[in-house]
N, C-alpha and C positions, 0 to 999 in steps of 0.2 A: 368665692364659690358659694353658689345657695343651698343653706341647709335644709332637707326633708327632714319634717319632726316627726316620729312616733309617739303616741301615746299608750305606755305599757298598763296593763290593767291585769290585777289577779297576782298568784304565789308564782317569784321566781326562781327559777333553779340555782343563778349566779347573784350576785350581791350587786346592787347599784349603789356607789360611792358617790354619794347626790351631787357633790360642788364640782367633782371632775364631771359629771356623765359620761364613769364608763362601768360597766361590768365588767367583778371578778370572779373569777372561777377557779376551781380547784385550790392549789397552795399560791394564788396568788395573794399579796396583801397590799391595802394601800401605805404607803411609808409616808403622806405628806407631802404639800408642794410639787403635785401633781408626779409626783415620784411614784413607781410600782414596782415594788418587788414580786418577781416570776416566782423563783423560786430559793430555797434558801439551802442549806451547806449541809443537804440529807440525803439516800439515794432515794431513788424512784420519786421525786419530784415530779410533780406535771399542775404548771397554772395558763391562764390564760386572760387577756384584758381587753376588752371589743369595747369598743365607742359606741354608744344610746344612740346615732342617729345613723343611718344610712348614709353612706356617700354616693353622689353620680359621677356616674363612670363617663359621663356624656359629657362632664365638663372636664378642665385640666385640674391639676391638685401638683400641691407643691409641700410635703411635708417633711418636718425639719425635727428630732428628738434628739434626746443622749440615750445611748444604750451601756450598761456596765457590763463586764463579760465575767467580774468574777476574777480571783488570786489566784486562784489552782492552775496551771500550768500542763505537767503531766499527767497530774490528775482529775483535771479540770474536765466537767463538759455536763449539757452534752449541747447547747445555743440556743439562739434565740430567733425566733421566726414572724416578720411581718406579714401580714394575711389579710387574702380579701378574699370573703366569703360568703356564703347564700344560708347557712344554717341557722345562725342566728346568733343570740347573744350568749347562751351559755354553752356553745362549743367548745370542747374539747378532746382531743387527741391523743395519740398513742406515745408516751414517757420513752423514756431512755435518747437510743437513735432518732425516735421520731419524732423527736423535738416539741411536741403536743400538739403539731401540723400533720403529720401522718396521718392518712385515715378520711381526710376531709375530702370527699370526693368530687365535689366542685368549688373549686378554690382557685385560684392563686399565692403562693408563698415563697416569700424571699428567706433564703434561709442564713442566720450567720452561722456557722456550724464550728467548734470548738473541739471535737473532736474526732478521731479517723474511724471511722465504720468502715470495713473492707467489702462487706458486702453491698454498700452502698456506695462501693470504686471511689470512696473519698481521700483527697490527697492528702498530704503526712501537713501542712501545715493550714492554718484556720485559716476557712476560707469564707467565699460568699459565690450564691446560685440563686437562679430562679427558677422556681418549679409549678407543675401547676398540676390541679388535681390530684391533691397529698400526697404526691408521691417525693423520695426524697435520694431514689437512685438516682445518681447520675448518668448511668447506661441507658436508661429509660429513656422513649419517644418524649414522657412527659419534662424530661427538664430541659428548658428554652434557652438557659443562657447559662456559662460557667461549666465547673467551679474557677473561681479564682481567688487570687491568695485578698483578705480582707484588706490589710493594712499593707499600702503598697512598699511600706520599708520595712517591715518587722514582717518573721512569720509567726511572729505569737500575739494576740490581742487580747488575753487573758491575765492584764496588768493591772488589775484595779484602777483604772482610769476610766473618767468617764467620754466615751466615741462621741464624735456628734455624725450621724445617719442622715442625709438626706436621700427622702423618694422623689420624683416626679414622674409625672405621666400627664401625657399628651393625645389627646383621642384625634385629631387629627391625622399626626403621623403615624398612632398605634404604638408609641416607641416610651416605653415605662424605666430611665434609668437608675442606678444606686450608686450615691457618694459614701465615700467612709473616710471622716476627718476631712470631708470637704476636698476631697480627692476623686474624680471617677475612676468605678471601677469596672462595670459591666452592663449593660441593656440589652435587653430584649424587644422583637420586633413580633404584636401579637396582637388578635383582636378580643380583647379582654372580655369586650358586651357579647360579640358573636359566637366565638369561638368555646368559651367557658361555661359563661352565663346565658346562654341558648338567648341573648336577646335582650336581658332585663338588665339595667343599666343599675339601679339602686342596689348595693349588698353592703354588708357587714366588711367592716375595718379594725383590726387590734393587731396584737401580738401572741404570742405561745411562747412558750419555753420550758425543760424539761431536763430531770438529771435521768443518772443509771446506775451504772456501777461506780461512776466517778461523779463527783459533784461541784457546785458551783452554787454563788449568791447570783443570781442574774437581773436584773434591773431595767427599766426604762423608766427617763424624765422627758414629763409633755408639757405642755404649757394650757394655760387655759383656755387660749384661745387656737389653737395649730391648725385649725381651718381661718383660712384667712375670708373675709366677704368676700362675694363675685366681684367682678371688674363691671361687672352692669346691676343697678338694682332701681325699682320703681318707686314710690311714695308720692299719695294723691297732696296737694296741694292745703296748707298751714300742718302737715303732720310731720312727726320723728323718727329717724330712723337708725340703730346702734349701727356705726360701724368695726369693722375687725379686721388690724394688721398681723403678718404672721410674728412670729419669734425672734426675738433682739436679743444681743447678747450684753447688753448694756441696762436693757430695758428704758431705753431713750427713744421717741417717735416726736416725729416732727410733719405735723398736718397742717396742708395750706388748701383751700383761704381756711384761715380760723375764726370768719368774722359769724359763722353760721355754725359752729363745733360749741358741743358743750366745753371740751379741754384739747385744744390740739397737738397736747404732750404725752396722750396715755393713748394704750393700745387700742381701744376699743368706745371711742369718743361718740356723744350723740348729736348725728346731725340734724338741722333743723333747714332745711334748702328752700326759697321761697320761688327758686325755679332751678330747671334742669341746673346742676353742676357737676362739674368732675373735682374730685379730692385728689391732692398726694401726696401720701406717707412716705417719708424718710428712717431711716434705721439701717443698725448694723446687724446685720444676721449673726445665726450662730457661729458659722466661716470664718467672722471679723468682717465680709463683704458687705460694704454698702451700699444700701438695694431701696431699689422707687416703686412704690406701685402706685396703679390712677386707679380709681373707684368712679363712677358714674351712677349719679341717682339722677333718674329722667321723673320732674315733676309734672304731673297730665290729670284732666279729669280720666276717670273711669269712665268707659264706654263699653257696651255691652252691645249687641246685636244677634240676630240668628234671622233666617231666611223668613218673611210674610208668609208664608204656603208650603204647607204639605201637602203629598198627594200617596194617600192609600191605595194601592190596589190590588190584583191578585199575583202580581210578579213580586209585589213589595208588598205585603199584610205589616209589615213593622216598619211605621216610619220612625228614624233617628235622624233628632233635630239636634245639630253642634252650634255650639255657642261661639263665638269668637268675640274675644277683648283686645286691646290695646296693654291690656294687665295679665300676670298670670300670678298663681295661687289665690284662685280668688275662692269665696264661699257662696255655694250656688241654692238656691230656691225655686222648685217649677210647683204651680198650682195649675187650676183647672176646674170650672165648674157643670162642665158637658162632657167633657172625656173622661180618658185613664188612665194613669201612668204605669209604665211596667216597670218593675224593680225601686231603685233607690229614688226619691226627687232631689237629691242632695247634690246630683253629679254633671257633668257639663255639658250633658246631652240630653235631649230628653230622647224616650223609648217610649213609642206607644202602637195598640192596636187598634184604637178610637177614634174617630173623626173628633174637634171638638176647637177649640179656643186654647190656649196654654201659655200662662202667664210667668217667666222667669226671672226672679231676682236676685241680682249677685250684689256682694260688698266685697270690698279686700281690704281686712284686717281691721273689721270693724270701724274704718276711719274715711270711706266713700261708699256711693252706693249708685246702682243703678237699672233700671227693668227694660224688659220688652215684650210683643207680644207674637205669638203664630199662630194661624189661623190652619187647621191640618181636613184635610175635606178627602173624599171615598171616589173610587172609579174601577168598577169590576168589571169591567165589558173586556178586558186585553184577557181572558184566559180561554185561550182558543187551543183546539187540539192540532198538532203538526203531525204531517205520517212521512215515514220513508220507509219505501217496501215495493219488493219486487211481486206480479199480482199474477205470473206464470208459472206454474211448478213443471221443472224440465230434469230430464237425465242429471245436468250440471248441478242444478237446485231442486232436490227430491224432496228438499224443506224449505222453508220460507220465512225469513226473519221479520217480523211483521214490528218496527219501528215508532212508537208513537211517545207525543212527549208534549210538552205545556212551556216547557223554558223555568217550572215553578219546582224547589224541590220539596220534596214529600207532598207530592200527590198522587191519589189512589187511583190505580187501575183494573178495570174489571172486564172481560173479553167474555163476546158470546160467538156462537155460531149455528147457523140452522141445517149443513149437510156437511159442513167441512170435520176438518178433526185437529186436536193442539195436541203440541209433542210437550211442551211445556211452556210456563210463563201466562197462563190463563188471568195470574190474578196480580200483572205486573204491567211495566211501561213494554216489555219486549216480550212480545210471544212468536213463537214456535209452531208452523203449521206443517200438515203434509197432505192435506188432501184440498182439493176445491171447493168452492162453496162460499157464503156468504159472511164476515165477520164481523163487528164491531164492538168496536173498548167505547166506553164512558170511562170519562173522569172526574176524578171528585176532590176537592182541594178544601173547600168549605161550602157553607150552605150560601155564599155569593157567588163561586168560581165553581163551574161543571159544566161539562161539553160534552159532545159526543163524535165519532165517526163510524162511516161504514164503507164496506171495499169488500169487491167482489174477486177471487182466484179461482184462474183456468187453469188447464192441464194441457201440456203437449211435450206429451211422452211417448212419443212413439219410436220404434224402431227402424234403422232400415235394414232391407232386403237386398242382400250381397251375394254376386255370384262372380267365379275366378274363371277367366277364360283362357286357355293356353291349350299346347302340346305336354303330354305328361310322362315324354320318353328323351331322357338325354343319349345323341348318338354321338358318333365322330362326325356325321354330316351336319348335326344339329346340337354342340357344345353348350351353347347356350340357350337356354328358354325364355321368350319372354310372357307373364304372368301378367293378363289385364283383367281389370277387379272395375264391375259396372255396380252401380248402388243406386238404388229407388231417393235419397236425398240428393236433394239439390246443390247442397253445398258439402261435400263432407271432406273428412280429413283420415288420412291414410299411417296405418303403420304396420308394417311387415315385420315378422321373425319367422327363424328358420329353425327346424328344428332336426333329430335324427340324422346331423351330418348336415345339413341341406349349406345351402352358402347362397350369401345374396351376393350381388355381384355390380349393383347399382345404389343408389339412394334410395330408402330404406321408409321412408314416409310419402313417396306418391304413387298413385293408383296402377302403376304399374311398374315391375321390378324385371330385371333379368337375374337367373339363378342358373347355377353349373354344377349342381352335384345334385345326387340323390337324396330325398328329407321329406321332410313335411313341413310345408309354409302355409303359416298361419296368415291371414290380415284382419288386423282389427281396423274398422270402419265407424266412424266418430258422425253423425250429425250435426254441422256445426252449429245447429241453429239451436239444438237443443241438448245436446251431449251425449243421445244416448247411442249406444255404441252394439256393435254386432260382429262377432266372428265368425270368419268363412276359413277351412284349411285345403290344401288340394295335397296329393303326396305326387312327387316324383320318384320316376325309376329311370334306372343307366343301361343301357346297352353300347357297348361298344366294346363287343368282343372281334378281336381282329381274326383275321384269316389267318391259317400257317400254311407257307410253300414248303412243299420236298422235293426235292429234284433229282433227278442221275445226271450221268455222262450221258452227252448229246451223240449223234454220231459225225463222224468226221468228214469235210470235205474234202474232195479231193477232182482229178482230173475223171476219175473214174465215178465218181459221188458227186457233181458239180453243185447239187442244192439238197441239202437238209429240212426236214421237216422239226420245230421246235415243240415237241411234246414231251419231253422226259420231265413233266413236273405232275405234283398231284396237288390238289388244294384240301385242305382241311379247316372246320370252323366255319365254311359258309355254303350252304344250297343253292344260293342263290349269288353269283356274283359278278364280275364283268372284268375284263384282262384288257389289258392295255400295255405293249411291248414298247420299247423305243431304245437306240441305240447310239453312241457314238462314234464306232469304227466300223461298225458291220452293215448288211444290206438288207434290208427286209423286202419281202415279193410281196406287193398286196398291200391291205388294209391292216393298220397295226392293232386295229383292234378286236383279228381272228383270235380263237384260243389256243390254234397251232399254227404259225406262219410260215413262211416258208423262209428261209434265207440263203443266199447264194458268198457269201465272203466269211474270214474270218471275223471275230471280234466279240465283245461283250453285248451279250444282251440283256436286255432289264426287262424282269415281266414283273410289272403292278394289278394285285388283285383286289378289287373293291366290294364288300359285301354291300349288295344293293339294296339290305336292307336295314342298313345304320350306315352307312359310308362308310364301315373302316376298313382302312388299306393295310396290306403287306408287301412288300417287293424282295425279288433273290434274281442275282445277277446269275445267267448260263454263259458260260464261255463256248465258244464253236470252233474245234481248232480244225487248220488243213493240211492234208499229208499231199505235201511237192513231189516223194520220191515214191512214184509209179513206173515200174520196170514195165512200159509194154511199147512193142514195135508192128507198128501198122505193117512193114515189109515182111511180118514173120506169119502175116494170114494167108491160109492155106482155105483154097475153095473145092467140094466136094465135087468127083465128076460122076458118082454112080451110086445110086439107093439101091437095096437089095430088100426083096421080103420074102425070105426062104426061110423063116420061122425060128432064126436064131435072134429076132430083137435088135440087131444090130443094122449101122449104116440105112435108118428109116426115114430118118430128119434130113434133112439138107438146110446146115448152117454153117457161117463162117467159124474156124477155129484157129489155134496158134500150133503152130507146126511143134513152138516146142512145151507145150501142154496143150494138146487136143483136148483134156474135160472139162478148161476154163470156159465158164460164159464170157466171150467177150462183147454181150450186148450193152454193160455198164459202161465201157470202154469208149464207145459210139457215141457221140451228141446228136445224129442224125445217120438217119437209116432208111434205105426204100430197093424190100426186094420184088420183081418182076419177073415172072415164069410164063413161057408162051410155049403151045407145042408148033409140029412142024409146019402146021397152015394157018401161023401166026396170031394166034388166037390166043389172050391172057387166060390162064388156069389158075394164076394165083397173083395175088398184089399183099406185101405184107402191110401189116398194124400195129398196133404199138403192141397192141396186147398179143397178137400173133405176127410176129418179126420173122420167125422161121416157116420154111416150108415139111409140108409132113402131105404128102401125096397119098393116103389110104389109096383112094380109091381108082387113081388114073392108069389106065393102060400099058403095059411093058413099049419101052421104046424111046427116043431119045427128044429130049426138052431144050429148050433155052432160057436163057435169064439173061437179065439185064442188073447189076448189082448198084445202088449209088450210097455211100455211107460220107462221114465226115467226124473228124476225132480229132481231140485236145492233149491227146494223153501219149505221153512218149514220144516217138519219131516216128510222125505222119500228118497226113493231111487228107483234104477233100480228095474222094477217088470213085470215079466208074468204070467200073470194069462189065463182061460180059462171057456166058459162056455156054458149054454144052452139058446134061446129066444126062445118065444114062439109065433107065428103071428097068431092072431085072425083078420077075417072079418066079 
């Protein structure tokens, strides 16, 4: 793995223990031999021990230490915590439960914990978790893995022995596991760079540990070397380069080929490669496992390069020139005798606002070297003004988003106008207009990029002109109304509401509706061309008040009654209205659509009355019954032989009677009647009528008549008969 070196400068908070390069903090102390004691056998402990160099997170890491936990048992605690962090080298944390990891709010920490906090759901025997962002509940979002029991055969690890802890982490898979005694115990699956460290892959490496109420000597042994070299490393040709295997438990390494190693016995041998080679170390890890790694040092000239040409303009006023090696950490140099540099010249780009020549020199490790050059040149003609903008102010758009832009950012915008008007945005890329009239922005980016535009907005707002056409009386003859709506737009768009009751009765958005109730309908009328909209209401009214029939008993038919006249009704609720009879057993005489008909049979009549001036109906059934049992006998008419007019009023008339009631009329009796009166020189003096049936002789002469009688009847026991005879006229 390749180490980032920093170089610390100035007063530090924590103590740098120069031959390890690590910092201690708090009660931590150094014990030798790369030994560290946390903390020691007091309460409220709290130390901490971070490694001088940054690790990347970008590569893999494989690290292998002893931890001691410490004699105390029941009384023991409170663990000890490996930690990656962003704060830096003299962090520390909250004592007791929090192990001197608590508190650290972009982190990662593995915790070994020694003893049971309830509030932090810790199980009754030592365990091991991963947690991130110093938190050290268990219940919490932030712990990613565990707890589990530490030591996979004991639940106590607080045996004065010393553990041996393997980490690893793999950025490929994301997957960071933890061995204890060379046992796994637990991993987590997480993006350390992403997730944690918003991105930055370099952060701080050590340990915490902390007492409380109970205490503990707590410990870690490192070795000098526990970053092992990368698996790839460079070195320019006749140079040296140290390499580094991890930790042995033997302290026995065995490096091939050793014909190019200063010693291919010790950990950290100097190779001398006269061309690319791969190295491999043998040893026995802290496990007792015996483990190979390859090292690759690829020997190459240094080469540097960056592109012949830059090209300044107003989309880009900063050109950045990148370097590209076949090497990396190298040490960089940019000059310049016509340009400028912005910022650092040390860095692997260059930054400028200058046209100019720009000459860059790198080395790596002061052991190769190498230049180049870039020639960086000006082109301000691309800063041209763009518009997007609608240039008609309508009902829909009463305002007008006037769009202008360069593609550059931070460039100024300044808006005029000579009759128009800004709602806002005057001194912006987006203005706001509402009246017509002439506009135009300049823009201004620097004194090589400015531009202008100008653009003219019309107005078409006009209104349309809506009228509703219909009937505005709902009847019974006319239930439904239909409602058509003309508009001075060419194209428009319809929407009806009802109000006061009213009901629509059709689809509800076109120029013409049907409605069945009484209300007020509104339409509102849309120009579609330009939005603006105009209400028209009309109101309806209901008439349909029905007629009421009242009726009596009709009179009866009979032999003596043979036809009825149908008038026993009266109508109410209309002046004006039209009657319509019609029957299913009976017989109507005539036209059924008199208002009194005639009818000759029994049976049900129906009379429908329709007010003619809403159509609405009523109908009442009249029944017409007939009387069969008429007592009269045609053989029982007796005919008159002598008129008297001797001033008693009697015997003056000559008409047929019934012998046994003489003061019945029996003219109802008769379906046909014809009397005939002649005197003696045969000469008619009287013929009857309908309206005069009988004879009544005022003024005729004393002395004797004849007649001629023809009648004909239904009624009783009789039939057609002519008879003939003599009267006698006494004065």
């Amino acid at each position: 793995m390749r180490l980032v070196i920093f170089l610390f400068i100035g007063l530090m908070s924590g103590e740098l223990f120069a031959q390890q390069n690590y910092f201690l903090n708090g009660n931590a102390t150094a014990l030798g031999g790369d030994c560290y004691q946390l903390t020691d056998i007091w309460n409220n402990q709290n130390g901490t021990v971070w490694y001088a160099d940054q690790i990347d997170l970008n590569q893999p890491f494989d690290i292998t230490f002893l931890m001691n936990l410490g004699t105390n048992d029941a009384t023991g605690a409170d663990g000890v915590c490996f930690v990656l962090q962003s704060q830096g080298t003299n962090a520390i944390g909250v004592s007791g439960g929090g192990m001197g990891y608590q508190s650290f709010t972009t982190s990662l920490g593995i915790e070994f914990d020694t003893w049971q906090n309830g509030k932090s759901s810790d199980p009754s025997f030592d365990h091991i978790a991963i947690q991130k962002n110093g938190s050290v509940d268990h219940n919490s979002t932030e712990n990613l893995a565990g707890p589990v029991q530490m030591d996979a055969f004991n639940v106590n690890t607080e045996d004065g022995d010393d553990h041996v802890v393997r980490i690893t982490w793999n950025p490929g898979t994301q997957i960071i596991q933890v061995y204890f005694d060379c046992v796994f115990r637990v991993q987590a699956t997480v993006d350390i760079v992403g997730e944690i460290f918003s991105g930055q892959p370099l952060v701080y490496w050590g340990f915490t540990a902390a007492t409380g109420g109970a205490t503990n000597i707590q410990s870690v042994c490192l070795t000098p070397n526990i970053l092992a070299s990368a698996s790839q490393l460079q070195a320019c040709p006749g140079t040296t380069i140290q390499l580094s295997a991890g930790a042995s438990l033997n302290g026995v390494y065995d490096w091939t080929p050793g014909a190019s190693l200063s010693d291919s016995t010790i950990v950290n041998p100097i190779a001398s490669p006269s061309q690319t080679t791969t190295y491999t170390v043998s040893f026995t890890n802290l496990c007792g496992i015996q483990q190979t790694s390859d090292i690759t040092i690829t020997v190459d000239d240094l080469e540097i390069s960056v592109p012949s040409t830059a090209l300044l303009s107003c989309a880009d006023t900063l050109a950045t020139v990148p370097v590209s090696s076949n090497f990396i950490d190298l040490q960089y140099q940019w000059t310049t005798t016509d340009g400028s540099i912005i910022g650092t010249d040390t860095l692997s780009s260059l930054n400028t606002t200058t046209s100019g020549t720009y000459i860059i020199n790198a080395n790596y490790q002061n052991q190769c070297f190498d230049a180049d050059t870039i020639v960086v040149s000006a082109d301000y003609s691309d800063f041209n003004i763009s518009m997007a903008y609608d240039s008609v102010l309508t009902c829909f758009d009463d305002q007008l988003i006037l769009f202008s832009s360069t593609g550059i950012p931070e460039t100024e915008f300044t808006w005029t106008t000579t009759t128009g008007n800004f709602v806002n945005g005057s001194n912006g890329a987006i203005a706001t207009v509402d009246a017509p009239g002439e506009y135009t922005v300049v823009a201004f980016y620097n004194n090589n990029c400015q531009d202008a535009f100008s653009l003219n907005v019309s107005s078409n707002q006009i209104f349309p002109i809506v009228q509703i056409n219909g009937d505005t009386v709902i009847t019974c003859a006319q239930p439904t109304i239909t409602l058509n709506t003309s508009s001075t737009a060419a194209n428009s768009g319809y929407q009806w509401t009802a109000n006061a009751g009213g009901t629509i009765t059709s689809a509800n958005n076109l120029s013409n509706i049907t409605a069945s109730t009484s209300g007020i309908y509104i339409v509102n009328v849309t120009d579609l061309a330009n939005g603006c909209e105009t209400a028209e209401a009309i109101t309806l009214t209901t008439d349909t008040i029905h007629p009421a029939i009242s009726t009596t008993l009709p009179d009866t038919l009979s032999c003596k009654n043979p036809m009825v006249v149908l008038n026993n009704y009266e109508v109410q609720n209309a002046a004006d209205y039209s009657v319509n009879w019609s029957t299913n057993d009976g017989n109507i005489i005539g036209l059924p659509t008199l208002p009194n008909p005639e009818v000759i049979s029994t049976g049900t009549y129906t009379i429908t009355v329709v007010n003619n001036n809403n159509g609405c109906a009523d109908n009442a059934d009249i029944f017409v019954p007939i009387n069969d049992n008429i007592n009269f006998d045609v053989n029982d008419i007796e005919l008159p032989n002598i008129l008297t007019f001797n001033g008693d009023s009697l015997n003056q008339s000559w008409r047929p009677f019934l012998r046994s009631d003489p003061e019945e009329d029996i003219m109802p009796y008769l379906s046909e009647y014809r009397l005939m009166v002649f005197n003696r020189w045969g000469s008619m003096v009287f013929e009857s009528t309908e309206s005069s049936p009988y004879w009544k002789p005022d003024s005729l002469s004393e002395g004797t008549y004849y007649y001629i009688l023809e009648y004909l009847t239904y009624c009783g026991e009789g039939a057609a008969t002519q008879t003939g005879g003599s009267v006698l006229i006494v004065r």
